[in-house]
PDBQT receptor file of N, H, CA, C and O in Angstrom, charges set to zero:
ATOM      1  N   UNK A   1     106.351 -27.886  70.938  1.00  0.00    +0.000 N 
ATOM      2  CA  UNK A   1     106.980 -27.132  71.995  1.00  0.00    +0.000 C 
ATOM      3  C   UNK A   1     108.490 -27.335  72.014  1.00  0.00    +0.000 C 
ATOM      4  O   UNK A   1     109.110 -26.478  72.643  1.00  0.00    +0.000 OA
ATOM      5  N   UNK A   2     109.023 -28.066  71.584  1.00  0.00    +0.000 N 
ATOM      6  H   UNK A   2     108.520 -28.763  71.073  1.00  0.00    +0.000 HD
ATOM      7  CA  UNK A   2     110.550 -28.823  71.971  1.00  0.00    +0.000 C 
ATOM      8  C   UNK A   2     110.975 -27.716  70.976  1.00  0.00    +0.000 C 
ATOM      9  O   UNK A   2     111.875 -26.989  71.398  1.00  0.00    +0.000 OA
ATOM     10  N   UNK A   3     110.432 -27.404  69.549  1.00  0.00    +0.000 N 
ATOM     11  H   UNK A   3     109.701 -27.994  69.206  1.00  0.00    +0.000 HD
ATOM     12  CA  UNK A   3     111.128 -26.927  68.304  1.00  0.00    +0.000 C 
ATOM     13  C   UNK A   3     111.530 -25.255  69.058  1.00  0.00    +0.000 C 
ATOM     14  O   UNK A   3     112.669 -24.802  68.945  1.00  0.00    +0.000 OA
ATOM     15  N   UNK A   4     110.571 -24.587  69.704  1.00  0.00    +0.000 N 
ATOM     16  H   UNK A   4     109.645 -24.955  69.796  1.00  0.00    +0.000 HD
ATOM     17  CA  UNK A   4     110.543 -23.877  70.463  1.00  0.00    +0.000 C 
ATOM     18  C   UNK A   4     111.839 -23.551  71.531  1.00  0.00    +0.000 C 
ATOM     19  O   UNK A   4     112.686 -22.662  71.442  1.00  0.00    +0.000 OA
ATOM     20  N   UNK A   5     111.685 -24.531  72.499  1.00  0.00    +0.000 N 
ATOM     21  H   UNK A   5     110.997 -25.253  72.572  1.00  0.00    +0.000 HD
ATOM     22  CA  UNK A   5     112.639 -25.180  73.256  1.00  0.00    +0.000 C 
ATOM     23  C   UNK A   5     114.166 -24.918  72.651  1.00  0.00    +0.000 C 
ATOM     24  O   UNK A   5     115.031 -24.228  73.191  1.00  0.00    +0.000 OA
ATOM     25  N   UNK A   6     114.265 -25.545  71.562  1.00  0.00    +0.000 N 
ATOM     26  H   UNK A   6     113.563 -26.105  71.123  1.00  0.00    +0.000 HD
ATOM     27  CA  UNK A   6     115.524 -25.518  70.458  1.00  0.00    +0.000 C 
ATOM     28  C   UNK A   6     115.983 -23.906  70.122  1.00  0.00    +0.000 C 
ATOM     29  O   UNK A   6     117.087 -23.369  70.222  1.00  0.00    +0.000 OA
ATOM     30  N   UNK A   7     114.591 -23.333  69.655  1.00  0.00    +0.000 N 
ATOM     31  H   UNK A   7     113.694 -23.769  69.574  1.00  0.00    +0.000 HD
ATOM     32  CA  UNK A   7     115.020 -22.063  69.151  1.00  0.00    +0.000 C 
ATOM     33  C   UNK A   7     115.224 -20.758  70.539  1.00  0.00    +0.000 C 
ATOM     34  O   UNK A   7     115.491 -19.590  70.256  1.00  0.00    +0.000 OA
ATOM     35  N   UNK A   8     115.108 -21.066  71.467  1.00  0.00    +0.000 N 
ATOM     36  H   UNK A   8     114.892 -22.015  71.697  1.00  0.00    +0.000 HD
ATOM     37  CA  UNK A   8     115.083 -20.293  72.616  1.00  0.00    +0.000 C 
ATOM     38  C   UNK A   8     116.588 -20.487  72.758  1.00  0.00    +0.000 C 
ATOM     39  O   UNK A   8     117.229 -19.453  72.566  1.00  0.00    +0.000 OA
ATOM     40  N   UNK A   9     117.461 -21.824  73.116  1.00  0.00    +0.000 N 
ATOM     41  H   UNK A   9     116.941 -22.664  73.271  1.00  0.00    +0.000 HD
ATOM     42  CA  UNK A   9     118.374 -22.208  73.044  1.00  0.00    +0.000 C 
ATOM     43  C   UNK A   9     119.211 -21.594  72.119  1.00  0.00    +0.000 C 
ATOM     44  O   UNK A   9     119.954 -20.672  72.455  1.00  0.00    +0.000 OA
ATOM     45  N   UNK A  10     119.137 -22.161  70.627  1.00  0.00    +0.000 N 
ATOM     46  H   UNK A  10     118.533 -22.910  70.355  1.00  0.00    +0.000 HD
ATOM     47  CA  UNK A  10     119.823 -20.926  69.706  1.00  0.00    +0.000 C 
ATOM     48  C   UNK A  10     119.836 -19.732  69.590  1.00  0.00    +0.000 C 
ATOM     49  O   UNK A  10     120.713 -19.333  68.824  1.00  0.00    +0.000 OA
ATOM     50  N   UNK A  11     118.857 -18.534  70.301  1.00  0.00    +0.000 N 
ATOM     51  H   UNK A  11     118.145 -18.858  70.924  1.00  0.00    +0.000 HD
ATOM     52  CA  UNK A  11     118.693 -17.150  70.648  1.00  0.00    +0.000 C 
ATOM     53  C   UNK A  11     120.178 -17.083  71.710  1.00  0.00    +0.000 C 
ATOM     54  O   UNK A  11     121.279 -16.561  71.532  1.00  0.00    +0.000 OA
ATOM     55  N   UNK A  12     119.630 -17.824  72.783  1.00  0.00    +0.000 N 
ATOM     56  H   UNK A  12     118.736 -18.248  72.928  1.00  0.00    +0.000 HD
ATOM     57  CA  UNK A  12     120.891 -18.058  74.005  1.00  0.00    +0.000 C 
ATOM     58  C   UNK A  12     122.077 -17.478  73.099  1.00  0.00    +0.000 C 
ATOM     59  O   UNK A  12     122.597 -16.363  73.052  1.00  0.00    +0.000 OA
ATOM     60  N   UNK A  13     122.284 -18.562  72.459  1.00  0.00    +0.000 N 
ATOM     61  H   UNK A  13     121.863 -19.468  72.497  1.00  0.00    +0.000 HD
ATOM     62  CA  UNK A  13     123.771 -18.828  72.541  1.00  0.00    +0.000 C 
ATOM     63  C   UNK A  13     123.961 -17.973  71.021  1.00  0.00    +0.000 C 
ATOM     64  O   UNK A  13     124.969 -18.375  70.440  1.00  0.00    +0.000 OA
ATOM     65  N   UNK A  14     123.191 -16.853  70.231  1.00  0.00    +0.000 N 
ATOM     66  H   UNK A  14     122.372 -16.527  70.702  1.00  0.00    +0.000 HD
ATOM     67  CA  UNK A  14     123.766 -16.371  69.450  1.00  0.00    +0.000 C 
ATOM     68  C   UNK A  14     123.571 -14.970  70.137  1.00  0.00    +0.000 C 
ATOM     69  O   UNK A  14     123.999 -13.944  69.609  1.00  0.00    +0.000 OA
ATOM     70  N   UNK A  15     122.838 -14.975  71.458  1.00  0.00    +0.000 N 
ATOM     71  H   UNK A  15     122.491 -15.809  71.887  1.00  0.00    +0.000 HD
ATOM     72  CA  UNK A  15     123.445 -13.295  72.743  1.00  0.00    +0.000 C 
ATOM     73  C   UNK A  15     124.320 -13.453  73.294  1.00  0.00    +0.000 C 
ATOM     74  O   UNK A  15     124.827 -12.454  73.803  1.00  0.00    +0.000 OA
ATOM     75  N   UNK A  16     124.969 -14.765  73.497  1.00  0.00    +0.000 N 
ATOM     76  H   UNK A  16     124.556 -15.577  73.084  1.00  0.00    +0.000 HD
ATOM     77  CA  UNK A  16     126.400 -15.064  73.900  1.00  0.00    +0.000 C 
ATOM     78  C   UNK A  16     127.393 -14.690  73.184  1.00  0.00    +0.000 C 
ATOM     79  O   UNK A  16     128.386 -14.077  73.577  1.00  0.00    +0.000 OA
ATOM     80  N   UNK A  17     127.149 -15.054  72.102  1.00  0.00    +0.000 N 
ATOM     81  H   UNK A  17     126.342 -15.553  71.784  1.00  0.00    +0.000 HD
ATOM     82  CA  UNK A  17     128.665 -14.789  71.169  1.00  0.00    +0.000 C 
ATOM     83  C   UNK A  17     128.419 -13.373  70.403  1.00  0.00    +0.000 C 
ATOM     84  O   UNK A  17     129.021 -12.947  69.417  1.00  0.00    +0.000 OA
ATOM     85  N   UNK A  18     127.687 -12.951  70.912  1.00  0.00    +0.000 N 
ATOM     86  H   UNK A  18     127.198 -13.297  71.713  1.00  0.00    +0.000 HD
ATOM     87  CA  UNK A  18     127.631 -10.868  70.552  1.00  0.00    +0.000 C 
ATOM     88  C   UNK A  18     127.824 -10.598  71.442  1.00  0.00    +0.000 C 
ATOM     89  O   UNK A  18     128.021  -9.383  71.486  1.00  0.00    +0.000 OA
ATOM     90  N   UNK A  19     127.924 -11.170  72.559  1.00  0.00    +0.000 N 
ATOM     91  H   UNK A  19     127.764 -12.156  72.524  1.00  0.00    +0.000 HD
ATOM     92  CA  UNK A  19     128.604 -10.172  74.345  1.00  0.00    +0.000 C 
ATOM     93  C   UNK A  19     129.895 -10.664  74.059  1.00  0.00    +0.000 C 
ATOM     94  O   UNK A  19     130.755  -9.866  74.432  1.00  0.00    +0.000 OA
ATOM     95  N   UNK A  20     130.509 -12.043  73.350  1.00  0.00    +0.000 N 
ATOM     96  H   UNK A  20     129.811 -12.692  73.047  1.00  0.00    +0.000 HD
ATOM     97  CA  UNK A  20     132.155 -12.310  73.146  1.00  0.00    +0.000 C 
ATOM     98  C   UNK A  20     132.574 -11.458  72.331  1.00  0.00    +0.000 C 
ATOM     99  O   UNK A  20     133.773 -11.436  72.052  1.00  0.00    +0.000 OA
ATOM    100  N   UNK A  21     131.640 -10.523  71.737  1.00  0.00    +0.000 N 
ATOM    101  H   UNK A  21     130.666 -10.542  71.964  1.00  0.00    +0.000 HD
ATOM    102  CA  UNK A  21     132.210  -9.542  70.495  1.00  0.00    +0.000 C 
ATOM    103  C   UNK A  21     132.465 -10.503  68.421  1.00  0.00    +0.000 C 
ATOM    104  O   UNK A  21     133.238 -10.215  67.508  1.00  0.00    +0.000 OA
ATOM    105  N   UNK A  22     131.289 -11.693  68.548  1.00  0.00    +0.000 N 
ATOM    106  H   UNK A  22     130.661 -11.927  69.290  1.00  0.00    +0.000 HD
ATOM    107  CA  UNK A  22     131.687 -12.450  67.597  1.00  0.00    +0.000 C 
ATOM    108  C   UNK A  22     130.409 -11.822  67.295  1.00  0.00    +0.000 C 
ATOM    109  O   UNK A  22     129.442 -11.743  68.052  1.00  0.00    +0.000 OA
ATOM    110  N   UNK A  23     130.536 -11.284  65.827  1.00  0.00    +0.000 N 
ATOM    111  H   UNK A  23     131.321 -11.348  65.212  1.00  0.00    +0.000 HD
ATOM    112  CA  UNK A  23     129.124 -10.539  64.734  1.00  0.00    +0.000 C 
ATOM    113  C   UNK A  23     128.726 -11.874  64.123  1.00  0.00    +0.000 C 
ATOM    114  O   UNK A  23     129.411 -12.859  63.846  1.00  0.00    +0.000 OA
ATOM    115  N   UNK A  24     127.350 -11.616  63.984  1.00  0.00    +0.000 N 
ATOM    116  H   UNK A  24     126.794 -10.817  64.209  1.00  0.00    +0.000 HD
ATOM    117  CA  UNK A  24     126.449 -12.319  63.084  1.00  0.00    +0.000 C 
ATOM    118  C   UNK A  24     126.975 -12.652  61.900  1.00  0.00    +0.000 C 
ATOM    119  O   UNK A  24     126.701 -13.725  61.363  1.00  0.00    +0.000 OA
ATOM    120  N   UNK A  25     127.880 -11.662  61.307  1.00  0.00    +0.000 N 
ATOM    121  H   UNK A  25     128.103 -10.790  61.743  1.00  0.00    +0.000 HD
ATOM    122  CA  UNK A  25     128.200 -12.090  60.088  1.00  0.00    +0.000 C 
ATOM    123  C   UNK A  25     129.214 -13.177  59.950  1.00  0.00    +0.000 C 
ATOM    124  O   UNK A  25     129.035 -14.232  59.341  1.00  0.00    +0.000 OA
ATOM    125  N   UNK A  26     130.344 -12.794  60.608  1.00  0.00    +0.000 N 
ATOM    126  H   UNK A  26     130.489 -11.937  61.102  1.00  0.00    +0.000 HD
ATOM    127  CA  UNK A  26     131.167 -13.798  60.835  1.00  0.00    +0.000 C 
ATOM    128  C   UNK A  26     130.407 -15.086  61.110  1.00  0.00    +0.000 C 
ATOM    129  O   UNK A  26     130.727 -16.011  60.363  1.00  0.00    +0.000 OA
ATOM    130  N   UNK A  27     129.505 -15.343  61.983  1.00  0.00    +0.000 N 
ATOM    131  H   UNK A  27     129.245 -14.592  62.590  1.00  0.00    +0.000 HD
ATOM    132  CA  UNK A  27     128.695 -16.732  62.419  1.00  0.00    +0.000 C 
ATOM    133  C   UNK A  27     128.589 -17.181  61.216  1.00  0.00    +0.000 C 
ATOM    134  O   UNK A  27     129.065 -18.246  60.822  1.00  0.00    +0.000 OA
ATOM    135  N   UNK A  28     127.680 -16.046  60.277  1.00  0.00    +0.000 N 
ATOM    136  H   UNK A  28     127.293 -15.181  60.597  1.00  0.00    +0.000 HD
ATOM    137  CA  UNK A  28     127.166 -17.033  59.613  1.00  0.00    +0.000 C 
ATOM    138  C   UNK A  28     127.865 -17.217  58.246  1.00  0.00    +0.000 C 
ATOM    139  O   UNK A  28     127.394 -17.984  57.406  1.00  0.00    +0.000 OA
ATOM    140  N   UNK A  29     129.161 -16.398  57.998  1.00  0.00    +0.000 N 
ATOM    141  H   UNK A  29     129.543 -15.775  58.680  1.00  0.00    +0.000 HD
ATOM    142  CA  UNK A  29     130.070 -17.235  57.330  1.00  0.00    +0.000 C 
ATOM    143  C   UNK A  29     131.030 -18.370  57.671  1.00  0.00    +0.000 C 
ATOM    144  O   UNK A  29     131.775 -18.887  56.838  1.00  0.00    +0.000 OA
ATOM    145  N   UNK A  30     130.960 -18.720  58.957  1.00  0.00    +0.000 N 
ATOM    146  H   UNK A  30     130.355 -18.300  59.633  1.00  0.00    +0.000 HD
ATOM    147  CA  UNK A  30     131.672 -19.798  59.516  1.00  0.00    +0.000 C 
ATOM    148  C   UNK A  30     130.826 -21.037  59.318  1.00  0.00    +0.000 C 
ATOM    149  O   UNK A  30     131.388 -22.100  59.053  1.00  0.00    +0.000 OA
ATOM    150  N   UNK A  31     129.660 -20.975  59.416  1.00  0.00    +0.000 N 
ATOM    151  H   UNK A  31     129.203 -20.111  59.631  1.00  0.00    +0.000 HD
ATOM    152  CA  UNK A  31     128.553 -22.246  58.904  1.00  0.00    +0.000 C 
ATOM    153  C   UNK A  31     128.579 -22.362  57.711  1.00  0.00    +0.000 C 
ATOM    154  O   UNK A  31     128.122 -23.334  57.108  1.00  0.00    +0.000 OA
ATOM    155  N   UNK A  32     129.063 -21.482  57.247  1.00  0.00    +0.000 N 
ATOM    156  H   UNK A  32     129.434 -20.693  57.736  1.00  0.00    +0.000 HD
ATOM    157  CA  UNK A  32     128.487 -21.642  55.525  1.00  0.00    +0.000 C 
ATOM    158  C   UNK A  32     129.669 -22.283  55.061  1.00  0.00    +0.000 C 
ATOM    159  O   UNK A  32     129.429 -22.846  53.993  1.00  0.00    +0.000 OA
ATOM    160  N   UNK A  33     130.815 -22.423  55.419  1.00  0.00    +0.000 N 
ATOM    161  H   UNK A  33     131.010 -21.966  56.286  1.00  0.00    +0.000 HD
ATOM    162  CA  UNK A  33     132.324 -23.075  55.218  1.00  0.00    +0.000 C 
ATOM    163  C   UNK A  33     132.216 -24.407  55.965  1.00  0.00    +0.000 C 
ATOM    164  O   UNK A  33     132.951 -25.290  55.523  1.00  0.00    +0.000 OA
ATOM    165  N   UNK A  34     131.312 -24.778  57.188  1.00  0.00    +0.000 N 
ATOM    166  H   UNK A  34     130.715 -24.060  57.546  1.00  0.00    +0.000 HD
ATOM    167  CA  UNK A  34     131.492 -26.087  58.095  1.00  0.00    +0.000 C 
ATOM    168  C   UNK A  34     131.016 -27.058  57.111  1.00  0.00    +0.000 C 
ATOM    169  O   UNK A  34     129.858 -27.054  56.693  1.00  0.00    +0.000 OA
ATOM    170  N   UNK A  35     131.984 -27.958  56.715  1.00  0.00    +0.000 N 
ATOM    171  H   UNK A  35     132.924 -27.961  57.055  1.00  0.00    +0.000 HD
ATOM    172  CA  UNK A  35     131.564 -29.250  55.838  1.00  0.00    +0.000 C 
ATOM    173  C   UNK A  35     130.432 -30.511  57.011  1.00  0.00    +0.000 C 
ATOM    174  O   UNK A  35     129.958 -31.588  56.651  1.00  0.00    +0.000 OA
ATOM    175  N   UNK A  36     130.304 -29.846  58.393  1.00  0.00    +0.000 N 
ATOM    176  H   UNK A  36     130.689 -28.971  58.686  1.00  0.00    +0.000 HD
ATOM    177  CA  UNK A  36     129.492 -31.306  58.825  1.00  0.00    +0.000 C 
ATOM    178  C   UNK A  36     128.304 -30.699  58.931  1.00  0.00    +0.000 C 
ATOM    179  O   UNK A  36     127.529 -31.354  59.628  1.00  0.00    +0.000 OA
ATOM    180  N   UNK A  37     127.872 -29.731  58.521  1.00  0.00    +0.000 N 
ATOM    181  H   UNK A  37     128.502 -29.199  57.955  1.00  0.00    +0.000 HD
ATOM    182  CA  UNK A  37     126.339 -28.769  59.193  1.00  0.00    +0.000 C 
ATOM    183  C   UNK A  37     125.518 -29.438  57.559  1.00  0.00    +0.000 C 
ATOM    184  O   UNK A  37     126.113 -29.673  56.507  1.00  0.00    +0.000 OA
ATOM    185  N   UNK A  38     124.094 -29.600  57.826  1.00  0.00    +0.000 N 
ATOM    186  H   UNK A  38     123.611 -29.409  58.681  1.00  0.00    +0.000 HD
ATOM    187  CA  UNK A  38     123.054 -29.508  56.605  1.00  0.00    +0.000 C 
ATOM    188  C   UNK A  38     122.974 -28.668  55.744  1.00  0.00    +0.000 C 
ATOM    189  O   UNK A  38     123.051 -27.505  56.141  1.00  0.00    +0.000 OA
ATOM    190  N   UNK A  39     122.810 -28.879  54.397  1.00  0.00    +0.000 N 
ATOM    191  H   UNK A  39     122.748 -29.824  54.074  1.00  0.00    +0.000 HD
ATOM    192  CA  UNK A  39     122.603 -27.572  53.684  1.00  0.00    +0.000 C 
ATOM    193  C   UNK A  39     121.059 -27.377  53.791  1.00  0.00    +0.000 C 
ATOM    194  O   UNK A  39     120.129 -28.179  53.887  1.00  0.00    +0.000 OA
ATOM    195  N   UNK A  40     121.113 -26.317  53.750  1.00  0.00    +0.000 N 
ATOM    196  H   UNK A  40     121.868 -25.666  53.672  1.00  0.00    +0.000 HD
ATOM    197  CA  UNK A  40     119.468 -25.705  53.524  1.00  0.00    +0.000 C 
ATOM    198  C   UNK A  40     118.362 -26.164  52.791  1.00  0.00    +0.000 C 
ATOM    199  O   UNK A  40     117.306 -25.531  52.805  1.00  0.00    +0.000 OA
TER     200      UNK A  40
């Protein structure tokens, strides 16, 4: 349930930053450049 919990959370906050006008794409080239995030 928690993993759940987590991913409800990350939904949140990636309808947040499409109402700031920040695209998906941009997101997810900004992770893909962050040297402290996990690789896949």
């Amino acid at each position: 349930m928690r993993a759940f919990d987590e991913l409800r959370r990350l939904e949140m906050f990636f309808r947040e930053e499409i109402k700031r006008g920040c695209s998906i794409v941009d997101l997810y080239e900004l992770v893909q450049h962050a040297g402290n995030i996990l690789p896949r």
